[in-house]
PDB file of N, CA, C and O in Angstrom:
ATOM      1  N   UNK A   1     -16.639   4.035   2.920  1.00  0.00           N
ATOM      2  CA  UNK A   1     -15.750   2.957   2.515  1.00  0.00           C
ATOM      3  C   UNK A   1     -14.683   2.701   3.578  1.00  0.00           C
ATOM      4  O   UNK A   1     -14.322   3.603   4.334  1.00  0.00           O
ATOM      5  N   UNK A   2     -14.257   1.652   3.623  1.00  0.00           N
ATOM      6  CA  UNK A   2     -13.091   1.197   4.608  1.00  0.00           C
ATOM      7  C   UNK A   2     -11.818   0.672   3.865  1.00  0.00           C
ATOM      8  O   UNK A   2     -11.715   0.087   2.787  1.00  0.00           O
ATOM      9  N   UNK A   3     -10.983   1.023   4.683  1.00  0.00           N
ATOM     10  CA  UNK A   3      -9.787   1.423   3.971  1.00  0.00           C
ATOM     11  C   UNK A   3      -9.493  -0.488   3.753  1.00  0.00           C
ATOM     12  O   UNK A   3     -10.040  -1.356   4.433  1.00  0.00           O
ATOM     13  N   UNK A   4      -8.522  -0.714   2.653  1.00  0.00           N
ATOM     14  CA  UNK A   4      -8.280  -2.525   2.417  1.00  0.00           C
ATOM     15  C   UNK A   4      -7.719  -2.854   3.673  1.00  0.00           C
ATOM     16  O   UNK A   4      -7.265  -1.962   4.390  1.00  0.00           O
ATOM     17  N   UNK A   5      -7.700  -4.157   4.046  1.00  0.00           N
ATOM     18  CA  UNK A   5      -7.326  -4.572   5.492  1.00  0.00           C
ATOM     19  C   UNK A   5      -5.554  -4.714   5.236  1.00  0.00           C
ATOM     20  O   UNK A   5      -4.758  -4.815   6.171  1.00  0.00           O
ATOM     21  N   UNK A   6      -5.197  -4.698   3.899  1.00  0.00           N
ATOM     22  CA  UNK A   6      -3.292  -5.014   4.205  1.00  0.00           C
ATOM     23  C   UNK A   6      -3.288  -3.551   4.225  1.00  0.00           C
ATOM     24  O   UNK A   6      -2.228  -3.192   3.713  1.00  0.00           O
ATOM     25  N   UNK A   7      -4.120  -2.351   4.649  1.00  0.00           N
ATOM     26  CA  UNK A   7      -3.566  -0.936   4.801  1.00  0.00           C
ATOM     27  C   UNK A   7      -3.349  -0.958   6.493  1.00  0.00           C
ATOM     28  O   UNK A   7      -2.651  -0.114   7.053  1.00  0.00           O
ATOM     29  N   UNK A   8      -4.000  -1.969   7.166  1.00  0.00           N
ATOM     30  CA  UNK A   8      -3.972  -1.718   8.673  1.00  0.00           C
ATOM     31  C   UNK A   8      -2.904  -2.384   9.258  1.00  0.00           C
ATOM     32  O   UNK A   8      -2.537  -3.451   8.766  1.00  0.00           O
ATOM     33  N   UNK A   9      -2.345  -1.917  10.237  1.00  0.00           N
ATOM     34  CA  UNK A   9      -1.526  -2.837  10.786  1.00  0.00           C
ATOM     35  C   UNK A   9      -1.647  -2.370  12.407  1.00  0.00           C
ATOM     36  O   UNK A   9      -1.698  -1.215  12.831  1.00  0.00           O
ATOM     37  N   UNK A  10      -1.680  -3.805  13.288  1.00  0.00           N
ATOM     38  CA  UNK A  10      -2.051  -3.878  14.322  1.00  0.00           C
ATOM     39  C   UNK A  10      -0.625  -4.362  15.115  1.00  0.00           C
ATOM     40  O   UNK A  10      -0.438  -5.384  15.775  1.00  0.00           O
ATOM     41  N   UNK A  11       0.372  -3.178  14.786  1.00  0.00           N
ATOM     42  CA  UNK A  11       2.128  -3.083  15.245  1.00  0.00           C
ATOM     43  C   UNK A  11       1.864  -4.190  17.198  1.00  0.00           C
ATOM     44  O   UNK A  11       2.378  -5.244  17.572  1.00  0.00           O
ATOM     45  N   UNK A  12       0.922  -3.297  17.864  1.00  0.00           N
ATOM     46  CA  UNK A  12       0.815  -3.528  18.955  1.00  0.00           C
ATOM     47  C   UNK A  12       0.899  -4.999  19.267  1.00  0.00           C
ATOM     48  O   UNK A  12       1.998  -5.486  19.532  1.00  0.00           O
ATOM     49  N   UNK A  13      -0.758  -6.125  19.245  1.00  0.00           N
ATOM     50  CA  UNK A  13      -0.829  -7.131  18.746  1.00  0.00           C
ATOM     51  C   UNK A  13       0.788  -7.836  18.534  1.00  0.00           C
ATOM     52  O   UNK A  13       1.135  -8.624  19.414  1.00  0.00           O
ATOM     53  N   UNK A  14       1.593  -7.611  17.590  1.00  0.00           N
ATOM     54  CA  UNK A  14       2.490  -8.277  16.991  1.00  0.00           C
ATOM     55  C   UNK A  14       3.663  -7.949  17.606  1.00  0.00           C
ATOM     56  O   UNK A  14       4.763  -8.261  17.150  1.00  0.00           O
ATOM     57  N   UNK A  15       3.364  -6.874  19.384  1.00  0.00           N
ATOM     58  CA  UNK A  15       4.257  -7.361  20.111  1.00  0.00           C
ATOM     59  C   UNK A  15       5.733  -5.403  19.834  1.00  0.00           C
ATOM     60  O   UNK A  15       6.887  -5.059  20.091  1.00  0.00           O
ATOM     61  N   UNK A  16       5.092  -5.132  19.507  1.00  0.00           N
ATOM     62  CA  UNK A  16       5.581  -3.591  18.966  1.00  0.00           C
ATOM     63  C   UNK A  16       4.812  -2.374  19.671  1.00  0.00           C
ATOM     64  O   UNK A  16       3.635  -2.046  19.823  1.00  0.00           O
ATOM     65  N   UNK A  17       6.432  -1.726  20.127  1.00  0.00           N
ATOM     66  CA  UNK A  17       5.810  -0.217  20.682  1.00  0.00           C
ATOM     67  C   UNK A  17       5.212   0.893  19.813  1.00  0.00           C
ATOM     68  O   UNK A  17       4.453   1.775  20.215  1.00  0.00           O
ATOM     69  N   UNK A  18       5.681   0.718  18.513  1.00  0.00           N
ATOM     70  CA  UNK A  18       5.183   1.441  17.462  1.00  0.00           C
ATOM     71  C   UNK A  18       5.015   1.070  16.407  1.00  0.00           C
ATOM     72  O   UNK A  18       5.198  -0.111  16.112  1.00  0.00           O
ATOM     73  N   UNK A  19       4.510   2.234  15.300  1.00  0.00           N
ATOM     74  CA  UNK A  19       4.174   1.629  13.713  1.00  0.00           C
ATOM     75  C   UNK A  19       5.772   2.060  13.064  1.00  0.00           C
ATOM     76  O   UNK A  19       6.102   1.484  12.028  1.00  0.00           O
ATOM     77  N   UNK A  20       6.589   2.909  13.584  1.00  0.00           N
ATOM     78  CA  UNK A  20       8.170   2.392  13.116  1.00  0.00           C
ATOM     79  C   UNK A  20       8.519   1.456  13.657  1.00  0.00           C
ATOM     80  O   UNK A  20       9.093   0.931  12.703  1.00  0.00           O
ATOM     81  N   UNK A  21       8.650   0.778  14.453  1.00  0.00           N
ATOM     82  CA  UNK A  21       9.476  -0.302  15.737  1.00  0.00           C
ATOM     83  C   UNK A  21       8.747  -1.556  14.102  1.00  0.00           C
ATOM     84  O   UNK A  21       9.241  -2.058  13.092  1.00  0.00           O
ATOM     85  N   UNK A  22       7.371  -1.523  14.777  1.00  0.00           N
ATOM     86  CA  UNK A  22       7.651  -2.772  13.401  1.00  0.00           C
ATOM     87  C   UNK A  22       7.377  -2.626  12.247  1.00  0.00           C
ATOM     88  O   UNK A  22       6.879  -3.647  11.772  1.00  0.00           O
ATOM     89  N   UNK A  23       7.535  -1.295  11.124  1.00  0.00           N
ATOM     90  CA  UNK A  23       7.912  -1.612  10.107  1.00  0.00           C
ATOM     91  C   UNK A  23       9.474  -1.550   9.639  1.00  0.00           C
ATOM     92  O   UNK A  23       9.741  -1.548   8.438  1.00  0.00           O
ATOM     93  N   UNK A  24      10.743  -1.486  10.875  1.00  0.00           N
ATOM     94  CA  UNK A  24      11.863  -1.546  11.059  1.00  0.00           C
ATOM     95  C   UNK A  24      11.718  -2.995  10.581  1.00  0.00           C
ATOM     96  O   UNK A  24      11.835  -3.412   9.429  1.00  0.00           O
ATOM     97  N   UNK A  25      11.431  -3.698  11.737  1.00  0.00           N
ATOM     98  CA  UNK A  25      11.323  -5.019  11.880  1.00  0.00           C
ATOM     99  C   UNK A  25      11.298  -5.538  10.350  1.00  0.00           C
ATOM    100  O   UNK A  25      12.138  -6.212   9.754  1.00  0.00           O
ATOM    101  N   UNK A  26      10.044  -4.999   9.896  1.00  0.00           N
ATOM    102  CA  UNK A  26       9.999  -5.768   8.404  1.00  0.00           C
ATOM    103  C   UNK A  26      11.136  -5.413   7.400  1.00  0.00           C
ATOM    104  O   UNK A  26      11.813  -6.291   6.866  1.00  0.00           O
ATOM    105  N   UNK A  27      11.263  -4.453   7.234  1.00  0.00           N
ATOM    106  CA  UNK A  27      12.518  -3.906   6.398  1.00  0.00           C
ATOM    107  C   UNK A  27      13.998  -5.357   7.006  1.00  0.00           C
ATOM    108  O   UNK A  27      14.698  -6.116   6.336  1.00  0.00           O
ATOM    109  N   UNK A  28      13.890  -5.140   8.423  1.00  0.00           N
ATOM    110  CA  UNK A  28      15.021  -5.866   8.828  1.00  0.00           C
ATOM    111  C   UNK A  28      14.905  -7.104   8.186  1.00  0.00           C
ATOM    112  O   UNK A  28      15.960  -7.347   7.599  1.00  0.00           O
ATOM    113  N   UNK A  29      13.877  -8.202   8.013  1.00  0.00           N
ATOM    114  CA  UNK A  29      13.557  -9.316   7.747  1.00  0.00           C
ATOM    115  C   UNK A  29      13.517  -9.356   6.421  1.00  0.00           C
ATOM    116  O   UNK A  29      13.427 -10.471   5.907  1.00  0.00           O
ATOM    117  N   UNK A  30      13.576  -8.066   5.480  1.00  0.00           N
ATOM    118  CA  UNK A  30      13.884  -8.599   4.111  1.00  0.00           C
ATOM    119  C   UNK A  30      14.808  -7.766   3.344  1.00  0.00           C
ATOM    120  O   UNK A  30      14.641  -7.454   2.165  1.00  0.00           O
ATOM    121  N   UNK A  31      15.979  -7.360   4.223  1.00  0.00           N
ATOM    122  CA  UNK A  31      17.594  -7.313   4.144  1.00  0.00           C
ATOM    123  C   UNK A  31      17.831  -8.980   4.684  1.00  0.00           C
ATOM    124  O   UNK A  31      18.507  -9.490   3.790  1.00  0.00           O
ATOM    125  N   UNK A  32      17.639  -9.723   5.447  1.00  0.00           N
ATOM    126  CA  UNK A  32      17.905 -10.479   5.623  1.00  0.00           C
ATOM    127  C   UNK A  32      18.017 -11.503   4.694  1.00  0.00           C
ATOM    128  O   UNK A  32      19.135 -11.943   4.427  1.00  0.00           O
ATOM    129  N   UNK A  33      16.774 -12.056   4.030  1.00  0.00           N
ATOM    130  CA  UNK A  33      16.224 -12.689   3.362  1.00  0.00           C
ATOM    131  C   UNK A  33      17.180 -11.812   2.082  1.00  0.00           C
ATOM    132  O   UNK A  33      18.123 -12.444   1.607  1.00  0.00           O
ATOM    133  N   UNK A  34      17.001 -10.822   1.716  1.00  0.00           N
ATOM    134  CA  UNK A  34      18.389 -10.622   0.645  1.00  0.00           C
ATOM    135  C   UNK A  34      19.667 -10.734   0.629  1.00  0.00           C
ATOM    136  O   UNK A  34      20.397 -10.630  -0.357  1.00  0.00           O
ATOM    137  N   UNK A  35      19.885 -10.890   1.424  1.00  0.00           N
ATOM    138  CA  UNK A  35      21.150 -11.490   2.055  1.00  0.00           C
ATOM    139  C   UNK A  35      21.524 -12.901   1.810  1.00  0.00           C
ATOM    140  O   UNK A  35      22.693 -13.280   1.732  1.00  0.00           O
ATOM    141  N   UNK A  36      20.573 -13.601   1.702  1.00  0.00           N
ATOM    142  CA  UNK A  36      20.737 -15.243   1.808  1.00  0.00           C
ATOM    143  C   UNK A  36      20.761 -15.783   0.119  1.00  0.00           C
ATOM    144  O   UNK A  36      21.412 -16.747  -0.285  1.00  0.00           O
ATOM    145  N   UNK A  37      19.691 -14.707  -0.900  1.00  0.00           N
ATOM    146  CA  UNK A  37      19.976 -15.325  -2.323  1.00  0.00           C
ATOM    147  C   UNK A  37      20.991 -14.498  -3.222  1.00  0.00           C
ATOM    148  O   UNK A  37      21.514 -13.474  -2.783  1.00  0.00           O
ATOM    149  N   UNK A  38      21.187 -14.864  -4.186  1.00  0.00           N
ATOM    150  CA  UNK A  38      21.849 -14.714  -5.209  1.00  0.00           C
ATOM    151  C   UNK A  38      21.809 -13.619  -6.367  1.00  0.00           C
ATOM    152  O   UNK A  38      20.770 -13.562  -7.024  1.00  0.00           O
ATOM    153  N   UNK A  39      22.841 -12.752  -6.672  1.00  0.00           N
ATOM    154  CA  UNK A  39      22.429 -11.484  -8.037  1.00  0.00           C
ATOM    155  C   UNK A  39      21.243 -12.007  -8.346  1.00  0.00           C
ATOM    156  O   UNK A  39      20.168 -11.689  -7.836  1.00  0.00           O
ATOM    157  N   UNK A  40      21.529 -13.270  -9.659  1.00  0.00           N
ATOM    158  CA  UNK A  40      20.283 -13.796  -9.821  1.00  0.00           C
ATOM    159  C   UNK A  40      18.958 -13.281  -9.132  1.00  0.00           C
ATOM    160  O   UNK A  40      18.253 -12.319  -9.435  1.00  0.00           O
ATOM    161  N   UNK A  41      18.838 -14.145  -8.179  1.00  0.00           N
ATOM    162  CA  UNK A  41      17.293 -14.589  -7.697  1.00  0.00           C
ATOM    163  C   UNK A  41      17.128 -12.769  -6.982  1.00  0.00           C
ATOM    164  O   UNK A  41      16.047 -12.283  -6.650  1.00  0.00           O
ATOM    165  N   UNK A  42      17.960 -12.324  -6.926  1.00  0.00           N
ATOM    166  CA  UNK A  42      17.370 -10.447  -6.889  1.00  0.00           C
ATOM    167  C   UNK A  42      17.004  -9.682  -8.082  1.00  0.00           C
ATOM    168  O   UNK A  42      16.120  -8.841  -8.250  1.00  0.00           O
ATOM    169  N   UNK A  43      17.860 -10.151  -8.847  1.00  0.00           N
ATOM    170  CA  UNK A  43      17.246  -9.815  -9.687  1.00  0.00           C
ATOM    171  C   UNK A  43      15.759  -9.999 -11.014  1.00  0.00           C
ATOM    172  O   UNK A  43      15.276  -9.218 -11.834  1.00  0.00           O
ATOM    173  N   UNK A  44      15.428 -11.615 -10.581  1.00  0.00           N
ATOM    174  CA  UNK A  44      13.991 -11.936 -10.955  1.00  0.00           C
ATOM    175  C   UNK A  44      12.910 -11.279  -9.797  1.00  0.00           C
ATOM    176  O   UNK A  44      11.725 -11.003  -9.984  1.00  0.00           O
ATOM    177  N   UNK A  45      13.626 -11.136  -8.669  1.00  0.00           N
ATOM    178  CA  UNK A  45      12.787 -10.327  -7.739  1.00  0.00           C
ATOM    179  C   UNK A  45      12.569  -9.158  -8.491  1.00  0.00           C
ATOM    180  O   UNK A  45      11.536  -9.202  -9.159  1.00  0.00           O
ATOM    181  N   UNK A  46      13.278  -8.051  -8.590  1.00  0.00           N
ATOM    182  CA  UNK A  46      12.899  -6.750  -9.160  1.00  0.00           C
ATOM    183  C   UNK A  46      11.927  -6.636 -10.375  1.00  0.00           C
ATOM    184  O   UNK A  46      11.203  -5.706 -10.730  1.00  0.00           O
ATOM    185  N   UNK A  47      12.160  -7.978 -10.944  1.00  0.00           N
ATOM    186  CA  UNK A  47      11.670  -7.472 -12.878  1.00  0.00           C
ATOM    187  C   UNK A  47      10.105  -7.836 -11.949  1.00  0.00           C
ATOM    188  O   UNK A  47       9.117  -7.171 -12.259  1.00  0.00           O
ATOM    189  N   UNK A  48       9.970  -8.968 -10.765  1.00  0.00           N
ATOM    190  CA  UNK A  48       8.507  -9.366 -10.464  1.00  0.00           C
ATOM    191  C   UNK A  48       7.877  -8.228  -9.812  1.00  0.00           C
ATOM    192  O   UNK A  48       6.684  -8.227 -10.116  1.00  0.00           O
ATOM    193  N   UNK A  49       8.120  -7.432  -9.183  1.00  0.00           N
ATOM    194  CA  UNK A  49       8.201  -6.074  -7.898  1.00  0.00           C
ATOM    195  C   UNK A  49       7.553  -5.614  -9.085  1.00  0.00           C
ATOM    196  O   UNK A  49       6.334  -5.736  -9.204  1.00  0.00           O
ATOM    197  N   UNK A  50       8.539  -4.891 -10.326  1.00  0.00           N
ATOM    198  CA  UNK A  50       8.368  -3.519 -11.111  1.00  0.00           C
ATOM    199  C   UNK A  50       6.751  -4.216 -11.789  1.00  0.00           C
ATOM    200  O   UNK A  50       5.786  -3.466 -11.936  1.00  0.00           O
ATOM    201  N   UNK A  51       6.666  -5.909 -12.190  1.00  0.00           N
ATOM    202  CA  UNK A  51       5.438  -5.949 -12.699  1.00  0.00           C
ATOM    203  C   UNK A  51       4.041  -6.022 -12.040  1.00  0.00           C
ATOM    204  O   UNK A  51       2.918  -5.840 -12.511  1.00  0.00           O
ATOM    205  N   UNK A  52       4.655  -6.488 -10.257  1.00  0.00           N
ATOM    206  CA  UNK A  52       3.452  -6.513  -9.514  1.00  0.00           C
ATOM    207  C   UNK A  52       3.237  -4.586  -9.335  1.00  0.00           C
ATOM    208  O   UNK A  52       2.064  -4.215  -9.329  1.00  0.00           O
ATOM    209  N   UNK A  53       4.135  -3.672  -9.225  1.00  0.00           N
ATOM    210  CA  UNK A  53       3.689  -2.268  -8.837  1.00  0.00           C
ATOM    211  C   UNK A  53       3.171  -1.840 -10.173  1.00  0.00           C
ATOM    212  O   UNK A  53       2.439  -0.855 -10.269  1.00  0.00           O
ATOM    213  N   UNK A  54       3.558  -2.609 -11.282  1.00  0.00           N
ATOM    214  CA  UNK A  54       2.639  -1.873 -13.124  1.00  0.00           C
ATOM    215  C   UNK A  54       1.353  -2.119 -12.824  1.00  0.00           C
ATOM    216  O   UNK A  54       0.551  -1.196 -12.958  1.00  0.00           O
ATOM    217  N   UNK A  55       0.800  -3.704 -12.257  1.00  0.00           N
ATOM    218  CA  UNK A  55      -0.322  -3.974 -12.083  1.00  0.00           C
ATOM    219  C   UNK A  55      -0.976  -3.259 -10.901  1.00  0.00           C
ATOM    220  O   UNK A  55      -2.194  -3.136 -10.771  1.00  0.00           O
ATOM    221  N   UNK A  56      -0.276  -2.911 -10.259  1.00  0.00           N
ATOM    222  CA  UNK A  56      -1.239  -2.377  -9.147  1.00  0.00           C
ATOM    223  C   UNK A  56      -1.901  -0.624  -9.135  1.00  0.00           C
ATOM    224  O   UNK A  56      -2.844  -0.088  -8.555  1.00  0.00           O
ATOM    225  N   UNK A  57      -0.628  -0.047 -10.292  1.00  0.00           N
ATOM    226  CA  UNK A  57      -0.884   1.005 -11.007  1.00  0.00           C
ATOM    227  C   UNK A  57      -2.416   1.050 -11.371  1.00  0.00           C
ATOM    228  O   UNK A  57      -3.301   1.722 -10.841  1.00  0.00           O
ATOM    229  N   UNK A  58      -2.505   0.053 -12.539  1.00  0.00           N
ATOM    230  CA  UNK A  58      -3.194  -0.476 -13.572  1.00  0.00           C
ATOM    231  C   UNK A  58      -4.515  -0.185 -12.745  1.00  0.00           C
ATOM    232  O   UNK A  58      -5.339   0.719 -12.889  1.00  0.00           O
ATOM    233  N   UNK A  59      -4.457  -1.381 -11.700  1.00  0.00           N
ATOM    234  CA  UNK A  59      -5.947  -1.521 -10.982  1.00  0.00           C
ATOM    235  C   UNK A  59      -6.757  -0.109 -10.554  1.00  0.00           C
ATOM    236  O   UNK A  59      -7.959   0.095 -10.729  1.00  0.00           O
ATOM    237  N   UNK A  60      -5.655   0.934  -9.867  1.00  0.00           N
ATOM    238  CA  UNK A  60      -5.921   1.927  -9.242  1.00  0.00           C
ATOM    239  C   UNK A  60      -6.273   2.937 -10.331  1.00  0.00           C
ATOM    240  O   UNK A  60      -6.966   3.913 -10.043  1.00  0.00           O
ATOM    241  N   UNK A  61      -6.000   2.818 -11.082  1.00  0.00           N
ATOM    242  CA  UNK A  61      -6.426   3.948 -12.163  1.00  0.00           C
ATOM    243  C   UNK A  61      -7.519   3.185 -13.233  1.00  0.00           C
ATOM    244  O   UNK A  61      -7.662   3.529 -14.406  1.00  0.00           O
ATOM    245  N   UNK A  62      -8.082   2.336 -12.724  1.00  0.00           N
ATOM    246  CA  UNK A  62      -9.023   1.947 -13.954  1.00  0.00           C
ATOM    247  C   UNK A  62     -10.514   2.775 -14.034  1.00  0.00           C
ATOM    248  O   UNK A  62     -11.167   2.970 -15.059  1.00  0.00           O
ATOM    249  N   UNK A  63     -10.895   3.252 -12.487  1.00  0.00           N
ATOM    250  CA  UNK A  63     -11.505   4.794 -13.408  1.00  0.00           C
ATOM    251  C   UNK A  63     -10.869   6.203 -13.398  1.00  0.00           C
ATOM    252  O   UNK A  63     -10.227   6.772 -12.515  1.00  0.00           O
ATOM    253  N   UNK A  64     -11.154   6.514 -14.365  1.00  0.00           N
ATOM    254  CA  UNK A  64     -10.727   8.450 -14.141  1.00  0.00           C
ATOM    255  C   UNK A  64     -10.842   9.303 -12.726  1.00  0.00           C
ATOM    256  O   UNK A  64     -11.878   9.328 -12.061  1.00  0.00           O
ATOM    257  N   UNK A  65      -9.782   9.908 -12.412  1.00  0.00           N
ATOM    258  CA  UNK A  65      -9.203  10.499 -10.951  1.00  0.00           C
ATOM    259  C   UNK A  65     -10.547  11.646 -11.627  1.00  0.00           C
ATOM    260  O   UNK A  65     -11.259  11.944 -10.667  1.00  0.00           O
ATOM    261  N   UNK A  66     -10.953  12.185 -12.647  1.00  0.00           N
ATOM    262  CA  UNK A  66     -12.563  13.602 -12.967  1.00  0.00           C
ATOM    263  C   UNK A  66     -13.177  12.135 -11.898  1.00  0.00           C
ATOM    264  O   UNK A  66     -13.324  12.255 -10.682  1.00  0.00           O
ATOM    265  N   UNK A  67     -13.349  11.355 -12.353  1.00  0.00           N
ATOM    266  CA  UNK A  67     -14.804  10.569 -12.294  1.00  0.00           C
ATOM    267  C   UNK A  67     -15.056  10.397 -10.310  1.00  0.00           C
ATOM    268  O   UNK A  67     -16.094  10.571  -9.670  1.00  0.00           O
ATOM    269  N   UNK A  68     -13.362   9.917  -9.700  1.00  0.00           N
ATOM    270  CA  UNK A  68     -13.550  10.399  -8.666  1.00  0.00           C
ATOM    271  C   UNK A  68     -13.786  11.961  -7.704  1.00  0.00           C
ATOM    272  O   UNK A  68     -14.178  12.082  -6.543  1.00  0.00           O
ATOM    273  N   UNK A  69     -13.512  12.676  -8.376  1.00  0.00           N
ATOM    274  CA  UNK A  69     -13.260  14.198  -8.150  1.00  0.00           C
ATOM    275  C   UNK A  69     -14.261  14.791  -8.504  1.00  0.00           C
ATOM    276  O   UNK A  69     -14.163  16.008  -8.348  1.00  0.00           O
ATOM    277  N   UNK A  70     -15.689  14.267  -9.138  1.00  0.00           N
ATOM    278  CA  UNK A  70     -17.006  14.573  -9.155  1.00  0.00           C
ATOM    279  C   UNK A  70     -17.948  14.181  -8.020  1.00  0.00           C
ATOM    280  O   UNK A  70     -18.919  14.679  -7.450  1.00  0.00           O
ATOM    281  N   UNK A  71     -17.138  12.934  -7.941  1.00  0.00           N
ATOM    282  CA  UNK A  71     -17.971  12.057  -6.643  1.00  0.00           C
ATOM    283  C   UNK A  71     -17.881  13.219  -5.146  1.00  0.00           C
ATOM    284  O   UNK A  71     -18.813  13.493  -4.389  1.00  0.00           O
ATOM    285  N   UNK A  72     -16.858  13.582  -5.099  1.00  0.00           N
ATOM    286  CA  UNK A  72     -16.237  14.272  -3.899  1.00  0.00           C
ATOM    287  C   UNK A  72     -16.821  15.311  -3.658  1.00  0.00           C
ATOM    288  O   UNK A  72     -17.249  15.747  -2.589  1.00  0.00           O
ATOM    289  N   UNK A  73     -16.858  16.002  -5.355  1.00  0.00           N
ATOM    290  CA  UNK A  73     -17.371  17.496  -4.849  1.00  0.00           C
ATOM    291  C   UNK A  73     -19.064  17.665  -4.633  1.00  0.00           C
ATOM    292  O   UNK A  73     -19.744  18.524  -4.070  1.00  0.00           O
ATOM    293  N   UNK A  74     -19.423  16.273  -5.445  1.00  0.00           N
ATOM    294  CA  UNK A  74     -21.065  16.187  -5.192  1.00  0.00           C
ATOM    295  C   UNK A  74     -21.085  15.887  -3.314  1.00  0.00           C
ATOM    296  O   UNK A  74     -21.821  16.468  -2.517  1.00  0.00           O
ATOM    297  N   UNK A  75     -20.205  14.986  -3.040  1.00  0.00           N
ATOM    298  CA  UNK A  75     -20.899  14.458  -1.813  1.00  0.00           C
ATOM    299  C   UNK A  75     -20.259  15.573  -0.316  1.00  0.00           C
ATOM    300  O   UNK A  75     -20.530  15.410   0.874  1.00  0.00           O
ATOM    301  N   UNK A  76     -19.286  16.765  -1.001  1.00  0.00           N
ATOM    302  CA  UNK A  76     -19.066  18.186  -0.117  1.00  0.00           C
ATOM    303  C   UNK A  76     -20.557  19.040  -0.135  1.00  0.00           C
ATOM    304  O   UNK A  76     -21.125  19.424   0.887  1.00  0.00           O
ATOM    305  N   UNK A  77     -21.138  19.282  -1.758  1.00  0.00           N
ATOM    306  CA  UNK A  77     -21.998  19.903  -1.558  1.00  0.00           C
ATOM    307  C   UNK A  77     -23.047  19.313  -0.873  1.00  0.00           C
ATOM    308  O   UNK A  77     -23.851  20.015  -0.261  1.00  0.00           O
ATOM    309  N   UNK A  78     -23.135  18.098  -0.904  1.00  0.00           N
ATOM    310  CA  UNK A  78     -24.811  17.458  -0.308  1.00  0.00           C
ATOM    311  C   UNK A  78     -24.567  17.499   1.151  1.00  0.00           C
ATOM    312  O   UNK A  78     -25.590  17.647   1.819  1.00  0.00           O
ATOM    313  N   UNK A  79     -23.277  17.388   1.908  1.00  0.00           N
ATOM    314  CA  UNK A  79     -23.211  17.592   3.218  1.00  0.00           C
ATOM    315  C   UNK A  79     -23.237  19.195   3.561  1.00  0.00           C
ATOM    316  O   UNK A  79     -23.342  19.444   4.762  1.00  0.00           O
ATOM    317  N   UNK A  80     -23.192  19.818   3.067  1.00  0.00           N
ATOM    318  CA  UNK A  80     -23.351  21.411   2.497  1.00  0.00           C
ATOM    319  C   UNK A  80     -24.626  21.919   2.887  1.00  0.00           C
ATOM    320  O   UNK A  80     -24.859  22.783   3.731  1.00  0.00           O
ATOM    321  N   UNK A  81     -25.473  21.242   2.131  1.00  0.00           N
ATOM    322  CA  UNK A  81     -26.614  21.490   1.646  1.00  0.00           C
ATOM    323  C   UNK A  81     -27.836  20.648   3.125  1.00  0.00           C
ATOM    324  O   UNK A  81     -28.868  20.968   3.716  1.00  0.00           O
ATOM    325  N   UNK A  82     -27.386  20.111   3.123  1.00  0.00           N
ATOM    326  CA  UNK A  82     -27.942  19.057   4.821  1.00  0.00           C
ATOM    327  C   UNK A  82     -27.556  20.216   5.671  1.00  0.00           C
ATOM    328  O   UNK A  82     -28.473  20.618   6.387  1.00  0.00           O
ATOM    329  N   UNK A  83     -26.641  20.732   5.750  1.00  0.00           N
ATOM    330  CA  UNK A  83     -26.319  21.254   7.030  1.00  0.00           C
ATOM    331  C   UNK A  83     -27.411  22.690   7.188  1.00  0.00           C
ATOM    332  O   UNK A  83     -27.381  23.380   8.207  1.00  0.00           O
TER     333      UNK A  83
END
């Protein structure tokens, strides 16, 4: 399997000596951007954040961590067992 493509980041490309240098950068760009709205509009941000990270919970656990942890130990022994 390959890891999802928003897990990669190609810092270099986008002009960065490192994978801190630009995830500084990003952090910097949204202090900024909080900076510019209102209690308010931060705070419909958070209630949206806490429901996009419930859902993303949600997705990641929709099968059982046994169901992965069978997969694993079958596919240790079969490389096991090849060797």
């Amino acid at each position: 399997p390959q890891a999802p493509t928003h897990y990669n980041f190609d810092w270099e490309k986008a002009g960065f000596e490192t994978r801190r240098d630009y995830v500084e950068s990003i952090y910097e760009g949204l202090n900024q951007a909080g900076d510019a709205i209102t209690e308010a509009q931060k705070e419909e941000g958070l209630v949206e954040a806490r429901l996009a990270f419930a859902m993303n919970i949600d997705v990641y656990s929709e099968e059982p961590l046994w169901a992965e942890s069978v997969v694993g130990i079958a596919n240790v022994v079969s490389g096991f067992v090849q060797r």
